[in-house]
C-alpha positions in Angstrom: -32.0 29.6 -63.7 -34.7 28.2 -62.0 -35.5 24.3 -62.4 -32.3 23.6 -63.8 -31.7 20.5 -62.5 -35.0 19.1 -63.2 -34.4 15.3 -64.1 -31.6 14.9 -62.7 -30.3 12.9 -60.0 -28.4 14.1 -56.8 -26.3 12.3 -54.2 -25.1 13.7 -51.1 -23.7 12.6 -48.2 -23.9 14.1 -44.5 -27.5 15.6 -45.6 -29.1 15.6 -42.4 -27.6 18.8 -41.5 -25.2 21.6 -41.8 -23.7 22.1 -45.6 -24.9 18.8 -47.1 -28.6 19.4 -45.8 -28.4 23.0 -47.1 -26.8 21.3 -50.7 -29.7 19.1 -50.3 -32.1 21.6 -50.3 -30.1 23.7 -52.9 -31.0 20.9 -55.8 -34.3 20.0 -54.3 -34.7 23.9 -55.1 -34.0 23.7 -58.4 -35.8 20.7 -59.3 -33.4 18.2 -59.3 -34.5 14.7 -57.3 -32.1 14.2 -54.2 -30.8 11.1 -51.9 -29.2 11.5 -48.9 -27.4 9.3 -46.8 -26.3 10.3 -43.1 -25.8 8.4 -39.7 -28.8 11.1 -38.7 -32.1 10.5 -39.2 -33.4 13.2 -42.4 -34.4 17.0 -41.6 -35.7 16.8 -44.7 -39.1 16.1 -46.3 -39.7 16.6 -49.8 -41.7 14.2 -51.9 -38.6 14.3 -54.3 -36.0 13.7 -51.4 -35.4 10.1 -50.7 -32.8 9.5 -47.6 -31.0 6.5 -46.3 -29.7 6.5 -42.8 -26.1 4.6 -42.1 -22.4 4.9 -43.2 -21.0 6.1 -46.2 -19.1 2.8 -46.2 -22.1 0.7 -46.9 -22.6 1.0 -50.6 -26.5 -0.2 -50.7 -27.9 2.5 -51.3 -25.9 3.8 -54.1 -27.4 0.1 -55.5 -30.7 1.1 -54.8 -30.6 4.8 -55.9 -29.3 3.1 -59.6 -31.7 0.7 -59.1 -34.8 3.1 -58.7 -33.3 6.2 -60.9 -31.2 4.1 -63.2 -28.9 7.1 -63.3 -27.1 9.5 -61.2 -25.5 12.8 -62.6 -24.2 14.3 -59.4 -22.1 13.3 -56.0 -22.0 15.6 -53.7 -18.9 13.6 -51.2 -20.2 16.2 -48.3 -19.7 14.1 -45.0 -16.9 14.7 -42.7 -16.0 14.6 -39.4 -13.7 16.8 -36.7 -10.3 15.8 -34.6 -11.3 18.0 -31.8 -7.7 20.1 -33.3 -6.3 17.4 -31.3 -1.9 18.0 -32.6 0.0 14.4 -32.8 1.3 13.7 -29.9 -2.5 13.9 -28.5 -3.7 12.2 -31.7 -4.5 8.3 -30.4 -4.6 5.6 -34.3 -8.5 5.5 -33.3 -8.9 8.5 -33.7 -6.3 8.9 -36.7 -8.0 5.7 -38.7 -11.8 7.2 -37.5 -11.0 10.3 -39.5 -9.5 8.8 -42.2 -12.4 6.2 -43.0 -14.7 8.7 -42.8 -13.3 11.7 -44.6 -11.5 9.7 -47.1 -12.6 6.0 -47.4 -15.7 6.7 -47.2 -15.1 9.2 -50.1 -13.2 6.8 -51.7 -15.8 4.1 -51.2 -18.9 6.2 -52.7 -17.0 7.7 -55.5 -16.3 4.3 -56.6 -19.7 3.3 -57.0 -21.2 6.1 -58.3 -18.6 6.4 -60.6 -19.2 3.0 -62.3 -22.9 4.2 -63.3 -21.3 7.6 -64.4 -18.6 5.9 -66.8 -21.7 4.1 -68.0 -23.7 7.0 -68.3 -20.7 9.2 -70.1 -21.3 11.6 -68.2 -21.1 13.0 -64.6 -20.6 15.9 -61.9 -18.6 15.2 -58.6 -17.4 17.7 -55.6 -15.8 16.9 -53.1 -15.6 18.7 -49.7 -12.3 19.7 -48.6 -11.9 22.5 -46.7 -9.2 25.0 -45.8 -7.4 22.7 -43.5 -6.6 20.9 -46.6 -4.6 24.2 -47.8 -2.7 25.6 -44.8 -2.2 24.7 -41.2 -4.5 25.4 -38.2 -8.0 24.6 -39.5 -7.9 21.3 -37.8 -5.9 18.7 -36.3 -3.3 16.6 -37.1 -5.9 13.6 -38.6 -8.0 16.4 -39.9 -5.7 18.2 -41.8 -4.0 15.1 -43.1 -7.3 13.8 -44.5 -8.4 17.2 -46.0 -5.3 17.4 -47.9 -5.6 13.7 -48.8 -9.3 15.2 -50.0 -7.6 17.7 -52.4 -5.3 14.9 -53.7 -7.7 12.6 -54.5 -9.8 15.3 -56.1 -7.0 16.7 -58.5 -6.5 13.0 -59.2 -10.2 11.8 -59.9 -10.2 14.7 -62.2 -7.0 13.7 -64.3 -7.7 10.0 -64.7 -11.7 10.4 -65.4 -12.1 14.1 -67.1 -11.9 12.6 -70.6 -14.8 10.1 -69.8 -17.4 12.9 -69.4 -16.5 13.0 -65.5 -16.0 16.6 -64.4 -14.7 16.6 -60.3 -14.2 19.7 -58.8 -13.9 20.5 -54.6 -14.8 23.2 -52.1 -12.9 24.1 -49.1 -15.1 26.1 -46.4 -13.3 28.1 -43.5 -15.5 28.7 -40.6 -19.5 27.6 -41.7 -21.6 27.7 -38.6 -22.4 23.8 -38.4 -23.4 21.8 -36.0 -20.6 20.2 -36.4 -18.4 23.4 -35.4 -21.5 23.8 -32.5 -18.8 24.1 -29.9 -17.7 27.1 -30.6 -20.6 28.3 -30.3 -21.1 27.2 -26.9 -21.8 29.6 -23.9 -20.2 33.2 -24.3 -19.7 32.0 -27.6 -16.0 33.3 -27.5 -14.5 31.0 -29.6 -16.6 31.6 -32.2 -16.4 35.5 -31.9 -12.5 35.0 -32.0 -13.0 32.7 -35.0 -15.3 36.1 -36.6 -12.7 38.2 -35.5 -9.7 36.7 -37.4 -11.5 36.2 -40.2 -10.8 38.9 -42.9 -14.9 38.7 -43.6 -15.4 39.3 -40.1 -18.2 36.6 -39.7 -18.9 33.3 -40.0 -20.9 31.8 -43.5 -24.0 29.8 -43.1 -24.3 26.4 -45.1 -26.3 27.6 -47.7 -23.5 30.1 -49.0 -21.5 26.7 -49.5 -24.4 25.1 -51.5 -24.6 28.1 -53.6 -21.3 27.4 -55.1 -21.9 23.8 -54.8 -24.9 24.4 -57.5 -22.4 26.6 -59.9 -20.2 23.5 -60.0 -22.5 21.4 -60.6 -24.0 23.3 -63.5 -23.2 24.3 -67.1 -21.7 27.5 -66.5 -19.0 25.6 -64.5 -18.2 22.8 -67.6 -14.8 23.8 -68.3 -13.4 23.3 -64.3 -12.1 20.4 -64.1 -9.6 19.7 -60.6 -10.4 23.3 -59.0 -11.0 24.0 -55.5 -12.9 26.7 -54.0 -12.2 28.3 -51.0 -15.3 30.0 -49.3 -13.1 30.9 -46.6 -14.1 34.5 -45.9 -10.3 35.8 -46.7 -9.1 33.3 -44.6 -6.2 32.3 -46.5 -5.9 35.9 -47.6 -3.7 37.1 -44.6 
């Protein structure tokens, strides 16, 4: 349905590339008014795209997006960052508490915001992105994996305390999404990222927008009676 998110207001974080620019663009699609917020400057320009760049721990400009919109009906919690598969013996507390703030403080810390104004408003769509290393082993690291299954729990916890307010949180866990955060394996022959292809049951790897396609189903009406799910879009990955 095109336009169906015309008047409405969309937050995502990590929108200056890979899945949350491609979410970005997804709701900018379909009418909706977007703001960003990423370390990175925008890739994005779209008279009804607003971006902000800085962490997802500084809360200003969930102040200023309710300042200047005086509403907002979707979070898209979208920014993430990699251990480098680093196991725990090899897994240094800067690293561990790096990956934590931002995969799940920073969450935390948005969600929290946003969430006043949607407890106001009645009414309001989250999704959170997990991923498959939040499901089974070997997707990430040690801090990775930890933090993606901390993802899941806070999801399926959001969901139970908040569903009966008119909050509906749902997540998505992506296996292999050619990123530029997942550039490396991309790098030279490319091997690792044919070996990736290969053990996946697909057989490829899924570009970002194939993630924002389901993050727009979630975020619509024909998803109003999910509350706490996660989709994989994993390619079979957890299949085998």
């Amino acid at each position: 349905m095109e336009n169906q998110f015309e008047n409405k207001v969309v937050v995502v974080t990590g929108a200056a590339s890979g899945i949350g620019c491609a979410q970005a663009a997804a709701f900018l699609k379909e009418g909706a008014t977007v703001v960003g917020i990423d370390i990175q400057e925008a890739a994005i320009t779209d008279e009804k795209y607003r971006h902000y760049v800085g962490s997802v721990a500084d809360q200003q400009f969930i102040d200023a997006t309710i300042e200047k919109f005086e509403c907002i009906d979707i979070l898209c919690n979208t920014a993430g960052m990699l251990d480098g598969y680093a196991p725990s013996l090899e897994t240094e507390g800067k690293l561990w508490d790096e990956i934590f703030d931002v995969n799940v403080k920073g969450m935390f810390l948005v969600t929290n915001a946003v969430l006043k104004q949607m407890l106001l408003q009645k009414r309001g769509v989250i999704i959170n992105m997990a991923s498959i290393a939040g499901m089974v082993a070997g997707g990430g690291g040690a801090a990775y994996t930890a933090s993606k299954h901390a993802v899941i729990g806070y999801t399926k916890q959001l969901s139970y305390d908040y569903c009966k307010e008119g909050i509906r949180v749902n997540g998505i866990a992506p296996g292999a999404i050619e990123t530029p955060m997942n550039a490396a394996d991309f790098e030279g022959t490319g091997e690792m990222a044919k070996l990736v292809a290969e053990q996946t049951p697909a057989g490829r790897w899924a570009k970002p927008e194939e993630v924002a396609n389901i993050t727009v189903f979630l975020a619509s009406e024909a998803s109003d009676y999910m509350h706490a799910t996660i989709i994989p879009v994993d390619g079979g990955w957890m299949n085998k």
